[in-house]
C-alpha positions, 0 to 999 in steps of 0.5 A: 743724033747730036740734036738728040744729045744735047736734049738729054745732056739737057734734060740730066743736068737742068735739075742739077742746075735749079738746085745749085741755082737756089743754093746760090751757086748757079756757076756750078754747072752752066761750064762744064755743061756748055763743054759737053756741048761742044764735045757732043757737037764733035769738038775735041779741044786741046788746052795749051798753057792755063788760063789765069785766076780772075782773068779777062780774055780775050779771044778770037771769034769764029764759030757760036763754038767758041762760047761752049768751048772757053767755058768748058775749058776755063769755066769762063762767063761773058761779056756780051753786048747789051742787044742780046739781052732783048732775045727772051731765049737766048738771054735767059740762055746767057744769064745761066752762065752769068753773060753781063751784058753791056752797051758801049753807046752810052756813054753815063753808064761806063762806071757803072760798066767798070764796077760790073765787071770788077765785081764779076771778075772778083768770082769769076773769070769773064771773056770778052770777043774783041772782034765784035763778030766772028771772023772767017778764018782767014785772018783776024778782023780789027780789035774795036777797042770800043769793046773795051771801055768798060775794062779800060780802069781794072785794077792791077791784079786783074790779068788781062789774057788773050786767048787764041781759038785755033780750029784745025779745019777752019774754013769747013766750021766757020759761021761768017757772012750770010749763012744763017744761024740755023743753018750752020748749026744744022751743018756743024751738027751734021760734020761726021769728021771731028773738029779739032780745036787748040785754045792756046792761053797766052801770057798776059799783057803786061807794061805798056800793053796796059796802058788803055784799051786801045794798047789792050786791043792791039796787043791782044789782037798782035800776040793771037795773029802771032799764035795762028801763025796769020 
């Protein structure tokens, strides 16, 4: 039944989509209608705090729910790596909600990387998954600083906000290790019991925290683990 509710959420919105898309306004619908995912796959979420004008976040990963989520919430787009964009479904998925794909490997491309990304956040909000995969509920795995590199010079009126991703039944949802994709999203789809989510928008890193992206990374990473009490 929730398979059958993403088509026709799909099917409503995909005309919606076009048109804004040809008036130059494709952020429109993408945000809202990636929450209406997540709240047909059983997600009910609860915000605490705001997420700021123009922010980076940074975010906890532990479910392909999490994408849905933050941008229903904060009408967020993302910072993905360069890989995904070879995937001809999933990139054209990704540009619906303007995802810049970037590639941390090589190096002459960096400042270019950092225009992109100022630029993106100049209209919009953009998050970015510090842990580079998702992690199993557990714990946090390490903020790669590497991530980023491309955000290291931002400009001073850009926040950088970490956010804290707090699923209430963490274990049952999670997608960690071997499990194919597939797999869990039939599980996920298939739950009876709601998922219960906490985004927690934390305040953003100030002073020292801004030094370089590997004071970035570690604060980030320290006020998350703070916030799920790890």
């Amino acid at each position: 039944m929730r398979a059958a509710g993403w088509l026709l959420l799909f099917a409503i919105i995909i005309i919606p989509h076009l048109l804004c898309t040809l008036l130059g306004r494709r952020d429109l619908v993408p945000p809202p209608f990636l929450g209406g995912l997540a709240r047909i796959s059983g997600v009910r979420v609860r915000i605490v705090g705001k997420p700021a004008q123009r922010a980076l976040l940074l975010a906890n990963h532990q479910s392909w729910l999490d994408i849905l989520t933050l941008a229903g919430a904060s009408r967020t787009a993302f910072v993905a790596q360069s890989g995904l964009s070879t995937h001809p479904v999933l990139a054209w998925l990704c540009l619906q909600n303007a995802t810049l794909f970037i590639s941390r490997d090589q190096r002459a491309t960096v400042a270019e990387q950092v225009a992109q990304v100022t630029d993106r956040l100049g209209k919009r909000r953009l998050t970015i998954f510090p842990e580079s995969t998702t992690n199993d509920g557990t714990g946090l795995l390490p903020f790669r600083s590497s991530l980023l590199s491309a955000v290291e010079r931002l400009p001073a009126d850009i926040p950088v906000q970490p956010v804290a991703l707090d699923y209430e039944d963490t274990p049952a949802m999670v997608w960690f290790g071997d499990e194919p994709g597939l797999d869990n999203f039939k599980r996920i789809l298939a739950r009876t019991k709601p998922i219960l989510l906490t985004i927690r928008f934390l305040d953003p890193l100030t002073g020292d925290e801004m030094t370089n992206r590997k004071t970035m990374a570690a604060a980030a990473q320290a006020k998350i683990e703070a916030a799920l009490r790890f």
